[in-house]
N, CA and C atoms of all chains as a GROMACS GRO file, in nm:
protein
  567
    1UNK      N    1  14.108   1.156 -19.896
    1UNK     CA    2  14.216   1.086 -19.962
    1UNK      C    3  14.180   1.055 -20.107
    2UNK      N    4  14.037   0.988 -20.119
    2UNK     CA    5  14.008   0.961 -20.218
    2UNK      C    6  13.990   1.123 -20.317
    3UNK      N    7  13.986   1.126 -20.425
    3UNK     CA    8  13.947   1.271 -20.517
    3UNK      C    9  13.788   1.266 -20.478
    4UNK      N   10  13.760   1.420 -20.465
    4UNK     CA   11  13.633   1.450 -20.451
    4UNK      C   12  13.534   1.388 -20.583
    5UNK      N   13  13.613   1.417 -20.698
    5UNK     CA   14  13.497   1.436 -20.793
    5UNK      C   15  13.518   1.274 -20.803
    6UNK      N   16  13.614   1.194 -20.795
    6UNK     CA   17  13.551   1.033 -20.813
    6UNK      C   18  13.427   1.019 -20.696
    7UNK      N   19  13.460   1.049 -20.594
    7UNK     CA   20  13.317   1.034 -20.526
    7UNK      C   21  13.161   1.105 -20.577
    8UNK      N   22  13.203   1.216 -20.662
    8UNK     CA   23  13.089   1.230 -20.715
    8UNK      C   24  13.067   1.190 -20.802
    9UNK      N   25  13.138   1.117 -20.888
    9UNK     CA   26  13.127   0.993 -20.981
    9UNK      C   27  13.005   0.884 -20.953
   10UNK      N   28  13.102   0.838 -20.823
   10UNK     CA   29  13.039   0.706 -20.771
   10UNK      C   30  12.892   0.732 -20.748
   11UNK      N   31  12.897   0.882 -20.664
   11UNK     CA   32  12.715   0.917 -20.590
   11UNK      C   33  12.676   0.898 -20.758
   12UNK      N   34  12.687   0.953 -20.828
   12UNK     CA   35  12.627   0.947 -20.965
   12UNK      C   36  12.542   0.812 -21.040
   13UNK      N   37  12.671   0.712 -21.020
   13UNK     CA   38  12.617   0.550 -21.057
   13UNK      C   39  12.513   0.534 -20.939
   14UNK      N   40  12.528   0.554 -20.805
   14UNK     CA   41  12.446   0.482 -20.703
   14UNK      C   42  12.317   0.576 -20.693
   15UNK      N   43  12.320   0.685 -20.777
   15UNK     CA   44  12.167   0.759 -20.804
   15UNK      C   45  12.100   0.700 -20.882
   16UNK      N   46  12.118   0.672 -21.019
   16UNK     CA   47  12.092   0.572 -21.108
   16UNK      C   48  12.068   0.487 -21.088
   17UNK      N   49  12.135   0.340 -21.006
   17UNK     CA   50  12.102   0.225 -20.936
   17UNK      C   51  11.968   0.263 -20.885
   18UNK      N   52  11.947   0.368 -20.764
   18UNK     CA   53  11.858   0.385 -20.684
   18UNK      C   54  11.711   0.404 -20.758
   19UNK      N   55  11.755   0.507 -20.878
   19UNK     CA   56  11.667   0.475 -20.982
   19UNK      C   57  11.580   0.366 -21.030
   20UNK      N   58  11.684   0.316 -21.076
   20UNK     CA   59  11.668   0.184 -21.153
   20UNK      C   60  11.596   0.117 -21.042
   21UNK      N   61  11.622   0.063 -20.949
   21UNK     CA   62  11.575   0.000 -20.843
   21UNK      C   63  11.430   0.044 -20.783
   22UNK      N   64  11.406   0.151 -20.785
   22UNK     CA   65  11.286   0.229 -20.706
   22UNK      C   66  11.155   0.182 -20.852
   23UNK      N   67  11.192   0.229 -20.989
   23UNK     CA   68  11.099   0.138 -21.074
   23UNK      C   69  11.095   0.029 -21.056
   24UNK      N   70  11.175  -0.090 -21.067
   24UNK     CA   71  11.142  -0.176 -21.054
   24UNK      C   72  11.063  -0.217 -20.920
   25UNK      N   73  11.052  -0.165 -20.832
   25UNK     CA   74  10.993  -0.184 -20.664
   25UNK      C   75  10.844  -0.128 -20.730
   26UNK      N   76  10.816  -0.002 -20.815
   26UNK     CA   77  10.668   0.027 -20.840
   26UNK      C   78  10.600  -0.017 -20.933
   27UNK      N   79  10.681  -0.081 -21.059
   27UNK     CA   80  10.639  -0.163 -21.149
   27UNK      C   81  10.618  -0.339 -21.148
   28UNK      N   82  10.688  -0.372 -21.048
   28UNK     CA   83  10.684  -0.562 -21.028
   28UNK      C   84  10.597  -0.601 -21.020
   29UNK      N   85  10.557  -0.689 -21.144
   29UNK     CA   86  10.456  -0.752 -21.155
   29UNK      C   87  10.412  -0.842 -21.030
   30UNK      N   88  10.450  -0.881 -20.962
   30UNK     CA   89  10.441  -0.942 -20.831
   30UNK      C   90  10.503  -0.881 -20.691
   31UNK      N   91  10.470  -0.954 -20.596
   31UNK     CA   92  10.526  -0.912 -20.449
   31UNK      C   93  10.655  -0.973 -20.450
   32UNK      N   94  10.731  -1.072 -20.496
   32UNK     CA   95  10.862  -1.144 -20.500
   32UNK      C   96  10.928  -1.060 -20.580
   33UNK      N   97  10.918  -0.969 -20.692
   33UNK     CA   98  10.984  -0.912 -20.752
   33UNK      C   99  11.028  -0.783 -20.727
   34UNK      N  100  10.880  -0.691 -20.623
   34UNK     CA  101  10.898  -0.599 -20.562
   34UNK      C  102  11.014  -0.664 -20.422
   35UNK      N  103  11.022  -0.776 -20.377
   35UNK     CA  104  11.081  -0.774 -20.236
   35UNK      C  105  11.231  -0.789 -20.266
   36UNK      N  106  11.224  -0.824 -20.404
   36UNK     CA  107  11.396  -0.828 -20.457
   36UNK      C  108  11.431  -0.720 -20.441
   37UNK      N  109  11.346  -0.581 -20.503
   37UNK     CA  110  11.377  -0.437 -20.492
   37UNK      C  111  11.443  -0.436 -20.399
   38UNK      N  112  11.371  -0.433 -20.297
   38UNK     CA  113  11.312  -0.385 -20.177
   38UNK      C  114  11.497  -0.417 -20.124
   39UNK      N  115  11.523  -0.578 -20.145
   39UNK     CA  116  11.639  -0.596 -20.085
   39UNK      C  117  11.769  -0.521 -20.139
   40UNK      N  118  11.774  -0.553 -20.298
   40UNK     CA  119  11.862  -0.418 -20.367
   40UNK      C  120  11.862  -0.292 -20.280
   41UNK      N  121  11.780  -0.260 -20.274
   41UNK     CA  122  11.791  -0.100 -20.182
   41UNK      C  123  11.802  -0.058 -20.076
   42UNK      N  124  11.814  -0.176 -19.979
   42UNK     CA  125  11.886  -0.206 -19.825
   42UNK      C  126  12.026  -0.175 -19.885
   43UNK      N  127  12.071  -0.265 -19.934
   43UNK     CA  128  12.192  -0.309 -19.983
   43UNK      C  129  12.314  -0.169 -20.016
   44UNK      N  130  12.211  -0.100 -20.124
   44UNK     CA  131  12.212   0.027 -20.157
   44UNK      C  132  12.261   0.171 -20.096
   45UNK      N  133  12.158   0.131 -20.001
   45UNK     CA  134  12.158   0.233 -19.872
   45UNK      C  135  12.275   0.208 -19.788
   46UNK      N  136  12.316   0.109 -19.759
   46UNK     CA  137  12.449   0.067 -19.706
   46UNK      C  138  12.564   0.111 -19.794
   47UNK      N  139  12.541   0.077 -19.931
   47UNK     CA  140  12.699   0.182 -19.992
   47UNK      C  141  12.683   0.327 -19.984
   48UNK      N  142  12.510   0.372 -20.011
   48UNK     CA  143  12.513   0.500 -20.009
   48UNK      C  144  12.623   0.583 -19.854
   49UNK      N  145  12.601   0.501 -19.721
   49UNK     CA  146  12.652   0.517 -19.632
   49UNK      C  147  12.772   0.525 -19.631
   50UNK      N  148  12.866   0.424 -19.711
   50UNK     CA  149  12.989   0.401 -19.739
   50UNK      C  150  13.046   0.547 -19.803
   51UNK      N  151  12.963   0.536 -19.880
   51UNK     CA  152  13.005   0.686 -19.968
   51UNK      C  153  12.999   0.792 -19.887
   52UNK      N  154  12.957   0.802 -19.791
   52UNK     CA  155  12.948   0.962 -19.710
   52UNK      C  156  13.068   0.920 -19.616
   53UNK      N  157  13.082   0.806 -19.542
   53UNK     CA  158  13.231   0.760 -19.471
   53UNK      C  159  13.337   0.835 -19.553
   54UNK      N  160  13.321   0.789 -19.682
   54UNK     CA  161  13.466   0.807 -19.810
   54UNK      C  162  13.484   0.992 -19.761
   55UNK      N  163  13.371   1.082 -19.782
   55UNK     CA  164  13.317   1.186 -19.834
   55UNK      C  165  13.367   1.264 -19.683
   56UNK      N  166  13.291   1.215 -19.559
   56UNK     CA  167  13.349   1.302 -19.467
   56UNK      C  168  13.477   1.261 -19.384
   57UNK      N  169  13.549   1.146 -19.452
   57UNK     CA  170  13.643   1.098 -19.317
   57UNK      C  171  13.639   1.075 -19.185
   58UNK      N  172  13.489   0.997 -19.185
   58UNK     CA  173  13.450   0.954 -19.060
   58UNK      C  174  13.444   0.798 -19.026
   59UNK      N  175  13.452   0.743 -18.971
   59UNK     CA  176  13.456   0.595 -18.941
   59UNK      C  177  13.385   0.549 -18.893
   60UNK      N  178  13.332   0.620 -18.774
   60UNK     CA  179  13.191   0.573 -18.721
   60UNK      C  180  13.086   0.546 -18.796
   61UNK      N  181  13.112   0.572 -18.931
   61UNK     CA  182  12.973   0.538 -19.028
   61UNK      C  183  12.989   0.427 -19.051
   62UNK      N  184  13.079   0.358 -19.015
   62UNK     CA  185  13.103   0.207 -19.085
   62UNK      C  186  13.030   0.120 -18.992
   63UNK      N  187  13.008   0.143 -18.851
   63UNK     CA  188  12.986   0.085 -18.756
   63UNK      C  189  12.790   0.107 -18.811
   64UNK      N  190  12.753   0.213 -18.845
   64UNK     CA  191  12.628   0.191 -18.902
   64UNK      C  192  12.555   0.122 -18.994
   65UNK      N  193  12.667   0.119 -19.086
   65UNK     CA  194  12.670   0.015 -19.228
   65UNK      C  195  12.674  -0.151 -19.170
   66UNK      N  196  12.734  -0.160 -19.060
   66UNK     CA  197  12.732  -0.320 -19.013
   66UNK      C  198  12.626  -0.345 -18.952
   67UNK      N  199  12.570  -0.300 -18.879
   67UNK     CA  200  12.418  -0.320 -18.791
   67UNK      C  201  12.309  -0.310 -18.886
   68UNK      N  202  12.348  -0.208 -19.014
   68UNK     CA  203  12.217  -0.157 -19.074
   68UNK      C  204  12.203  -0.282 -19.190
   69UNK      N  205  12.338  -0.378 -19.217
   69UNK     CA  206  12.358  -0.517 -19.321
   69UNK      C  207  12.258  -0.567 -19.239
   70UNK      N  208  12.290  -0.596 -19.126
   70UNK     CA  209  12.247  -0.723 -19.006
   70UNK      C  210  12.064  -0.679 -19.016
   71UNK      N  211  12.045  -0.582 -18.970
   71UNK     CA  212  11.891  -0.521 -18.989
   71UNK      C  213  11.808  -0.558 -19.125
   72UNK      N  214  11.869  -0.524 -19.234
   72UNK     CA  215  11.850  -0.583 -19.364
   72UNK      C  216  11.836  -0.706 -19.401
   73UNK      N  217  11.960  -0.807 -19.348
   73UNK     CA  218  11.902  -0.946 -19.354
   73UNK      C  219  11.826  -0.973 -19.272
   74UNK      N  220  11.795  -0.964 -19.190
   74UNK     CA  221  11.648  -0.993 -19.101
   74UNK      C  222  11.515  -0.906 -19.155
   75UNK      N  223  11.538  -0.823 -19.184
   75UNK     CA  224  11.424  -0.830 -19.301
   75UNK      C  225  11.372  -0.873 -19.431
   76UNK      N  226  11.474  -0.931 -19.509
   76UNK     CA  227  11.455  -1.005 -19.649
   76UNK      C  228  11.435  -1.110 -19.572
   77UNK      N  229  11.493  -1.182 -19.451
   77UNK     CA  230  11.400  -1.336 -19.396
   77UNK      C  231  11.270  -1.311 -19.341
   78UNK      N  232  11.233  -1.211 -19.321
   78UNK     CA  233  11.096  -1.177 -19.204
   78UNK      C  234  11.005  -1.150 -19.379
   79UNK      N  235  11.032  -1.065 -19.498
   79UNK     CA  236  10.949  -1.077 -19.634
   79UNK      C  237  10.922  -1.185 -19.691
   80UNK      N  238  11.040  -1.274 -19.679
   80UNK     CA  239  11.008  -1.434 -19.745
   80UNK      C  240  10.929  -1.483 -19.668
   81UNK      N  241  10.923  -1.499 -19.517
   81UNK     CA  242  10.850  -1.570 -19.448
   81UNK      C  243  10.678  -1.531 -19.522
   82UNK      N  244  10.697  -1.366 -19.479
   82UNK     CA  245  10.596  -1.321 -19.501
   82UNK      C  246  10.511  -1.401 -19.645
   83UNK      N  247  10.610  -1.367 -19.753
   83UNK     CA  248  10.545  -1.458 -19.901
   83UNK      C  249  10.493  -1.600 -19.858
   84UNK      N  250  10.598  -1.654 -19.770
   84UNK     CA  251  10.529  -1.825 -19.789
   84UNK      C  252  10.418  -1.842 -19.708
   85UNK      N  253  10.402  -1.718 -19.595
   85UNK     CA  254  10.320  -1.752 -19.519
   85UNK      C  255  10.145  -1.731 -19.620
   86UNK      N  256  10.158  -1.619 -19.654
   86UNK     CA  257  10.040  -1.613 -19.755
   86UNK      C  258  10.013  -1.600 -19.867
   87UNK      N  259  10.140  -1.718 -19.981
   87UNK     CA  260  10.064  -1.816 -20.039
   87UNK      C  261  10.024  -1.915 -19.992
   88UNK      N  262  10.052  -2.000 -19.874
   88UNK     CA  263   9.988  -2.076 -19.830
   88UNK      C  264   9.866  -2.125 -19.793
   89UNK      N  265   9.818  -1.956 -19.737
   89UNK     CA  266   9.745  -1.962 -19.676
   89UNK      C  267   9.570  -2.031 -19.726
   90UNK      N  268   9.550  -1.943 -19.878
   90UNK     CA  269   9.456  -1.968 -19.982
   90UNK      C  270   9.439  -2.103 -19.994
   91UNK      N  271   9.513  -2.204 -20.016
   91UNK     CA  272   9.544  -2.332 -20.080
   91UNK      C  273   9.516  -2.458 -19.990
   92UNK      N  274   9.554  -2.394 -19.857
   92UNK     CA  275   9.514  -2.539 -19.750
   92UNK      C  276   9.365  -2.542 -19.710
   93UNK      N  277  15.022   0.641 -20.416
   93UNK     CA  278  14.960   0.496 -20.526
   93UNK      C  279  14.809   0.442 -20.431
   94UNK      N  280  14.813   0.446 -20.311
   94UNK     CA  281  14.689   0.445 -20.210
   94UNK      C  282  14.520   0.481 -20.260
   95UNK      N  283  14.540   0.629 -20.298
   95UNK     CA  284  14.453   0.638 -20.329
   95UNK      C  285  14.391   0.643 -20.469
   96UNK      N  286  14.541   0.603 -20.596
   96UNK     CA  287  14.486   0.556 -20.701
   96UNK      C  288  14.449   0.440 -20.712
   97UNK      N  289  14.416   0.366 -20.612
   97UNK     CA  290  14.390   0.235 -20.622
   97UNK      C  291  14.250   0.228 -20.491
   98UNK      N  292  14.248   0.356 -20.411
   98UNK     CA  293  14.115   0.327 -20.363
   98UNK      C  294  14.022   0.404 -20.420
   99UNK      N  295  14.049   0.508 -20.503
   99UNK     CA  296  13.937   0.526 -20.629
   99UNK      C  297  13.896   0.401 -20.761
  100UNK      N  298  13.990   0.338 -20.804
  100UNK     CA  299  13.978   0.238 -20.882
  100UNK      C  300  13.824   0.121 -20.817
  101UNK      N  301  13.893   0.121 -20.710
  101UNK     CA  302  13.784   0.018 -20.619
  101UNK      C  303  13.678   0.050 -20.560
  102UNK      N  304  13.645   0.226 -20.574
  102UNK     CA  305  13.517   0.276 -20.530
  102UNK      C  306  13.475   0.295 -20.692
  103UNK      N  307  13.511   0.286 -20.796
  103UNK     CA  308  13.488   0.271 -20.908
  103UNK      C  309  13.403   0.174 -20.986
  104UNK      N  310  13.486   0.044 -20.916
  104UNK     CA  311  13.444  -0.080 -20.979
  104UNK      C  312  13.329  -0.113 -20.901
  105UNK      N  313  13.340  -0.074 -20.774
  105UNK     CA  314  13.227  -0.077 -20.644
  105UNK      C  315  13.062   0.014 -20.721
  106UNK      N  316  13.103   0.110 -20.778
  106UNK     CA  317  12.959   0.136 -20.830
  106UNK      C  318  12.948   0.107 -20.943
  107UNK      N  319  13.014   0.065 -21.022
  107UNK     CA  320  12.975  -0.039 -21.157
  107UNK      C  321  12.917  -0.123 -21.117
  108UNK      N  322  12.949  -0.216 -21.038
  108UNK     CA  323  12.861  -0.354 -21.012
  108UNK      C  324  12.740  -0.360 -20.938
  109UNK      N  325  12.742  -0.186 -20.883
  109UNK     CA  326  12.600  -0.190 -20.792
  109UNK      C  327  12.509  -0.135 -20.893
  110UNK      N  328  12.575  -0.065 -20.992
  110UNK     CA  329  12.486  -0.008 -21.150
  110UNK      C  330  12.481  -0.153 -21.205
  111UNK      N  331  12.559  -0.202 -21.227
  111UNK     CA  332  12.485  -0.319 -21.293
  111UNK      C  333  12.409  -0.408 -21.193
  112UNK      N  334  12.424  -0.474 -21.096
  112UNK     CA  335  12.306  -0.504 -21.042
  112UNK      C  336  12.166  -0.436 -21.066
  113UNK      N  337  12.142  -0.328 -21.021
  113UNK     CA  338  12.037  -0.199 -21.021
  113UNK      C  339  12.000  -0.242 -21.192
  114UNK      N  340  12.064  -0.219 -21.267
  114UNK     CA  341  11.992  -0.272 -21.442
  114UNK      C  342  11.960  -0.419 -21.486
  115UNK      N  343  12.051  -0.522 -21.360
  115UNK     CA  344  11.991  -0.630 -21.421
  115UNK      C  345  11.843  -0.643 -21.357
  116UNK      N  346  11.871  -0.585 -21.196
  116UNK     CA  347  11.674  -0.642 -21.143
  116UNK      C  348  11.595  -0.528 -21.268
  117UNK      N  349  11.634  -0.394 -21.286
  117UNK     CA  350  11.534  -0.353 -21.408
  117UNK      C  351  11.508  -0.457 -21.515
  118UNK      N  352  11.580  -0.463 -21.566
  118UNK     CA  353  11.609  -0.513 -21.689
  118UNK      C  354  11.569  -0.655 -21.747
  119UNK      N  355  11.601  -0.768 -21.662
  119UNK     CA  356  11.591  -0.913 -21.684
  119UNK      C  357  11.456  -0.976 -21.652
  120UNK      N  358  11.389  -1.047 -21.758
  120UNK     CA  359  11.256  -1.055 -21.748
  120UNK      C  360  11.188  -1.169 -21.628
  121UNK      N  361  11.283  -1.232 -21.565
  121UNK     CA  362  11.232  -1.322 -21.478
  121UNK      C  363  11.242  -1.279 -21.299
  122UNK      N  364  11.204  -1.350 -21.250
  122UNK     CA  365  11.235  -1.304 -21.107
  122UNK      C  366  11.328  -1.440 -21.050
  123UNK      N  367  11.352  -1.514 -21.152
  123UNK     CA  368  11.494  -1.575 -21.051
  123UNK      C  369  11.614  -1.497 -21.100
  124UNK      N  370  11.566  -1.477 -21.267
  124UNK     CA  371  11.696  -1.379 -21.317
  124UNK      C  372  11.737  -1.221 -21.244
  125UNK      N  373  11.651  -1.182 -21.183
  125UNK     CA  374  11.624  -1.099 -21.151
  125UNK      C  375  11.718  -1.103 -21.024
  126UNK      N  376  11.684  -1.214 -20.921
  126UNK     CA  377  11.757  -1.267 -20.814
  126UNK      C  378  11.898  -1.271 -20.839
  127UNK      N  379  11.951  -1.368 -20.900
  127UNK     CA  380  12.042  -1.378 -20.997
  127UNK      C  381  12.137  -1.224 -20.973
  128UNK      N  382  12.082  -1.124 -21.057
  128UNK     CA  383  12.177  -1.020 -21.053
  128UNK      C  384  12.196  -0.957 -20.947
  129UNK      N  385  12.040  -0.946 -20.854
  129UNK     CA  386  12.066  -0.834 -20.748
  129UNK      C  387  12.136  -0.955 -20.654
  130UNK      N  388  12.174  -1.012 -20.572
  130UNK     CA  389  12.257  -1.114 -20.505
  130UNK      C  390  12.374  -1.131 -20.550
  131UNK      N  391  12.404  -1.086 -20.633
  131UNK     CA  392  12.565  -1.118 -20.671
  131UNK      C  393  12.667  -1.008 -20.765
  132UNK      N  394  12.575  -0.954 -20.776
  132UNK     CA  395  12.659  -0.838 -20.841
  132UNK      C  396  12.658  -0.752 -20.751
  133UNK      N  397  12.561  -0.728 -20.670
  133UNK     CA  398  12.539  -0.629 -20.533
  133UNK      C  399  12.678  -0.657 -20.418
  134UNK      N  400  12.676  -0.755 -20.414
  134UNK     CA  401  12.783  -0.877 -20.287
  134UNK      C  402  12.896  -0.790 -20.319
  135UNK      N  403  12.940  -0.818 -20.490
  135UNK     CA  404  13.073  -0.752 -20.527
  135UNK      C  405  13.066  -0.623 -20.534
  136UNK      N  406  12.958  -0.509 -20.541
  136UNK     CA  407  12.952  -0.364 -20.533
  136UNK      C  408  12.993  -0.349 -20.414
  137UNK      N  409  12.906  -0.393 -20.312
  137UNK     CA  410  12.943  -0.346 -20.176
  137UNK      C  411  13.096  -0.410 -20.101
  138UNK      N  412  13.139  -0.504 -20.166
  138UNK     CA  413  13.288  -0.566 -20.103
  138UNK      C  414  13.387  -0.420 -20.158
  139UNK      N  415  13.361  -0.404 -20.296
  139UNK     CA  416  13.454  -0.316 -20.312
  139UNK      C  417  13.459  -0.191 -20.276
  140UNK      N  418  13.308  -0.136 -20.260
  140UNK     CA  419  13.319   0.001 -20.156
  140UNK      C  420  13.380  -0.018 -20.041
  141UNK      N  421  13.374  -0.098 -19.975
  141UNK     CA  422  13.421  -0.113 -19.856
  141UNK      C  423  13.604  -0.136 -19.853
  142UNK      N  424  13.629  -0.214 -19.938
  142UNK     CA  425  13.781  -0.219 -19.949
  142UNK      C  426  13.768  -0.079 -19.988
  143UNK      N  427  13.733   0.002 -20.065
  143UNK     CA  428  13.804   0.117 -20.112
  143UNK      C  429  13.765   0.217 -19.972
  144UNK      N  430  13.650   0.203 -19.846
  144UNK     CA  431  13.660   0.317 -19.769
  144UNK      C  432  13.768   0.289 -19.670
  145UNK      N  433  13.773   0.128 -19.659
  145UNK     CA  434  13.907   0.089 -19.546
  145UNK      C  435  14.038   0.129 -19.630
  146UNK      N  436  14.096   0.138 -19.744
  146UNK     CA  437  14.185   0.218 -19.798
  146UNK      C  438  14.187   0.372 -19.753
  147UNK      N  439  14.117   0.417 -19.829
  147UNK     CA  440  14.076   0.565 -19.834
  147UNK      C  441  14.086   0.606 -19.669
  148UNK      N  442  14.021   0.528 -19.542
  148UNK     CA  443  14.019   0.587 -19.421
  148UNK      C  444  14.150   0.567 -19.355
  149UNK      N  445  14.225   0.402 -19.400
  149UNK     CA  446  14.340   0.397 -19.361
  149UNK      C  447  14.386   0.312 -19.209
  150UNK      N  448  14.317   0.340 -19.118
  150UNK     CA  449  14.304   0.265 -18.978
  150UNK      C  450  14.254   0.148 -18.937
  151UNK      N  451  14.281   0.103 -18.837
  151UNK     CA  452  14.300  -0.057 -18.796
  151UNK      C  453  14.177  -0.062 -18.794
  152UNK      N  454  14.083   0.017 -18.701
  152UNK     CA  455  13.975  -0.035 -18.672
  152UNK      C  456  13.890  -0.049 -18.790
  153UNK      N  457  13.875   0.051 -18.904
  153UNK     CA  458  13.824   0.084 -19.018
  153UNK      C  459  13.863  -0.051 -19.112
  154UNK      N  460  13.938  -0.095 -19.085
  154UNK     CA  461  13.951  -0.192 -19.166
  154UNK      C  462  13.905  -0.357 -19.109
  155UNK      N  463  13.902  -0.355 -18.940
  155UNK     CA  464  13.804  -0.476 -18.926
  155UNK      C  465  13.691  -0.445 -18.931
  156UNK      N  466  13.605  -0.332 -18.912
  156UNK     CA  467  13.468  -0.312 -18.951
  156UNK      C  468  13.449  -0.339 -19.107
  157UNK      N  469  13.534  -0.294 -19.197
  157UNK     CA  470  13.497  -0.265 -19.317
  157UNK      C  471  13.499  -0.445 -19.318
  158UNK      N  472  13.594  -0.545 -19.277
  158UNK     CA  473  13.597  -0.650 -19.344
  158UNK      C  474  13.493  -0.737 -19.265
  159UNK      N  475  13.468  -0.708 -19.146
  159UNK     CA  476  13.354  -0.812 -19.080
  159UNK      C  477  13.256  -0.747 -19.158
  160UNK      N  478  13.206  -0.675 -19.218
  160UNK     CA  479  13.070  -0.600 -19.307
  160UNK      C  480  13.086  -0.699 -19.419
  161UNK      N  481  13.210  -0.653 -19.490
  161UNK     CA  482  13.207  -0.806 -19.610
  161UNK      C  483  13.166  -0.941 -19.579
  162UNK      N  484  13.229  -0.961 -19.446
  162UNK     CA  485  13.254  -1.090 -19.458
  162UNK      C  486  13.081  -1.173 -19.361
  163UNK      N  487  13.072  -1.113 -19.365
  163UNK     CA  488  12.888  -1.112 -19.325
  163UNK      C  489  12.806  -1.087 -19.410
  164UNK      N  490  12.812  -1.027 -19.496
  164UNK     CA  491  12.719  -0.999 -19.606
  164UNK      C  492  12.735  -1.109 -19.700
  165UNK      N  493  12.865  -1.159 -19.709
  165UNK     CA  494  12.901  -1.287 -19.792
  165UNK      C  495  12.846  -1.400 -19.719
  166UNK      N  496  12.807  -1.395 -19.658
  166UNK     CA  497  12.746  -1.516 -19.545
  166UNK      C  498  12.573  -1.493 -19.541
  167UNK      N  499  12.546  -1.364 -19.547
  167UNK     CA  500  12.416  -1.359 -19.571
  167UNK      C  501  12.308  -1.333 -19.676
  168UNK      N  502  12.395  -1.281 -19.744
  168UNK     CA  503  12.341  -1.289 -19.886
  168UNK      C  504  12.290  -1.354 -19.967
  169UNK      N  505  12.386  -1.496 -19.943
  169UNK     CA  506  12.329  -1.560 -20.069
  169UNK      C  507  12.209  -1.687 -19.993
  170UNK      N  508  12.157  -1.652 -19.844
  170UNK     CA  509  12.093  -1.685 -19.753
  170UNK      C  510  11.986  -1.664 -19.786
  171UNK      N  511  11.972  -1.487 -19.784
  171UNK     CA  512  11.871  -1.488 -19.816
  171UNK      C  513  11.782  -1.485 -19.944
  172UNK      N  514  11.902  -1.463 -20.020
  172UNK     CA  515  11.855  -1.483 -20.206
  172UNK      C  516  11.812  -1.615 -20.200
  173UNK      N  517  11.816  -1.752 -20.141
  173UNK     CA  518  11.781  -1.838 -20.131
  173UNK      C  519  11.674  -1.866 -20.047
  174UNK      N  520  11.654  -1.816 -19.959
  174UNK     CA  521  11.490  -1.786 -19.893
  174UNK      C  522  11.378  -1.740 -19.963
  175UNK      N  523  11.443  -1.603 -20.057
  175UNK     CA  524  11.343  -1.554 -20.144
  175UNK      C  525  11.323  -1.651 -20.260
  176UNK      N  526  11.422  -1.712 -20.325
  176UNK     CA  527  11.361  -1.823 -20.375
  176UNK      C  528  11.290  -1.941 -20.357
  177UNK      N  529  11.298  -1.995 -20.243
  177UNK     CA  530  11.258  -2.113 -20.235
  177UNK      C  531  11.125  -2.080 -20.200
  178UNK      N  532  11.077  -1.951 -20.137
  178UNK     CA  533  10.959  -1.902 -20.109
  178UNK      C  534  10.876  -1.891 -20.276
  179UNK      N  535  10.950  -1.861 -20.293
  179UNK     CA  536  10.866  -1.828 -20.435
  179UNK      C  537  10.830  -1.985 -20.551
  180UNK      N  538  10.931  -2.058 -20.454
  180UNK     CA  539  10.928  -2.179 -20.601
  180UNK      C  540  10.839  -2.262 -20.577
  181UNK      N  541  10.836  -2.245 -20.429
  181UNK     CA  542  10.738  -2.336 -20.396
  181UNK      C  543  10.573  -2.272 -20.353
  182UNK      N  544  10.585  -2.180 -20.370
  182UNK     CA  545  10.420  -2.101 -20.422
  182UNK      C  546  10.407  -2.144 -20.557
  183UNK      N  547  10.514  -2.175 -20.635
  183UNK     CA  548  10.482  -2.185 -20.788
  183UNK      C  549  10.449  -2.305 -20.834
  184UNK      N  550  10.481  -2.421 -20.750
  184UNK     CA  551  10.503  -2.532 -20.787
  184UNK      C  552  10.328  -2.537 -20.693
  185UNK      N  553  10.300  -2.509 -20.634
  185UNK     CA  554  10.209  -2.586 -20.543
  185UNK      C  555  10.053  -2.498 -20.610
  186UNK      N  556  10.021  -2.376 -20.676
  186UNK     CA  557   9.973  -2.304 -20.726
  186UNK      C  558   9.932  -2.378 -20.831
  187UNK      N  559   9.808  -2.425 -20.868
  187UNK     CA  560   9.732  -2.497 -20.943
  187UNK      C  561   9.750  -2.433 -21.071
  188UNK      N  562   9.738  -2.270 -21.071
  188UNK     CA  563   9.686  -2.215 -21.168
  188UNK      C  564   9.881  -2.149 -21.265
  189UNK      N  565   9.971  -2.219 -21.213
  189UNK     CA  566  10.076  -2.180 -21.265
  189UNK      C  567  10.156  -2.285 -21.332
   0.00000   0.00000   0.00000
């Protein structure tokens, strides 16, 4: 429905993002800055998904994109834990 | 008119995930950093999703597409706030910062 080439538009910006994002994950001066990446590109990966829904006229991809959000936030809480657990650890 | 308006919104949908993606490059702090990827991301992915529940057209496609929003809007700014408070309080308690 949508025009092909706007979707290859869009893949275009979300290559770039992915870009952009993948330096910043190998350059962060810290582990909090890499885990921001880290979450950007869950996030990411979920539109990338969106975009192949648009691309093949399938729907069942959407149902992947919702479990794979849910999977994602339980991992940016399971990385934070991870951070507080060991800065802590040094200090007590 | 459907699908000039669900290209518009898969449009604006990867602008804001490009700009997210340049502000975590780009912005020299890591709350600023937070800051962009948490909220400019929220609005990239709301609008892909309005534009694939357009574009696909069907009932079901469109409560998946909106329980995906409407959960991510609920968890998002959850966990952008986990990752901060993790971090603020390593910073604050860190002798050497």
């Amino acid at each position: 429905m949508i025009p092909d080439y706007v979707v290859n538009i869009f893949d275009g910006m979300l290559l770039a993002s992915v870009a952009l994002c993948a330096c910043r994950m190998a350059i962060g001066p810290t582990a909090a800055d890499r885990m921001v990446a880290i979450d950007l590109l869950g996030l990411l990966a979920a539109v990338v998904m969106l975009s192949h829904a648009i691309r093949v006229v399938d729907e069942s991809v959407l149902d992947v994109v919702l479990v794979f959000s849910i999977v994602a936030f339980f991992g940016t809480v399971a990385l934070a834990r991870y951070l507080q657990r060991q800065t802590d650890e040094p200090l007590d | 008119m459907i699908p000039i308006i669900a290209s518009a919104f898969l449009l604006i949908g990867g602008f804001f995930a490009l700009i997210a993606a340049l502000g975590v490059f780009r912005f020299p702090d890591f709350y600023a950093r937070i800051h962009a990827a948490t909220k400019a991301s929220t609005f990239g992915f709301g609008f892909t999703a309005l534009a694939a529940a357009l574009s696909l057209g069907t009932a079901s496609a469109w409560i998946k597409a909106i329980a995906a929003i409407a959960f991510l809007f609920m968890t998002l700014p959850v966990a952008a706030h986990l990752l901060a408070r993790s971090v603020r309080s390593a910073a604050t308690r860190d002798p050497r910062e």
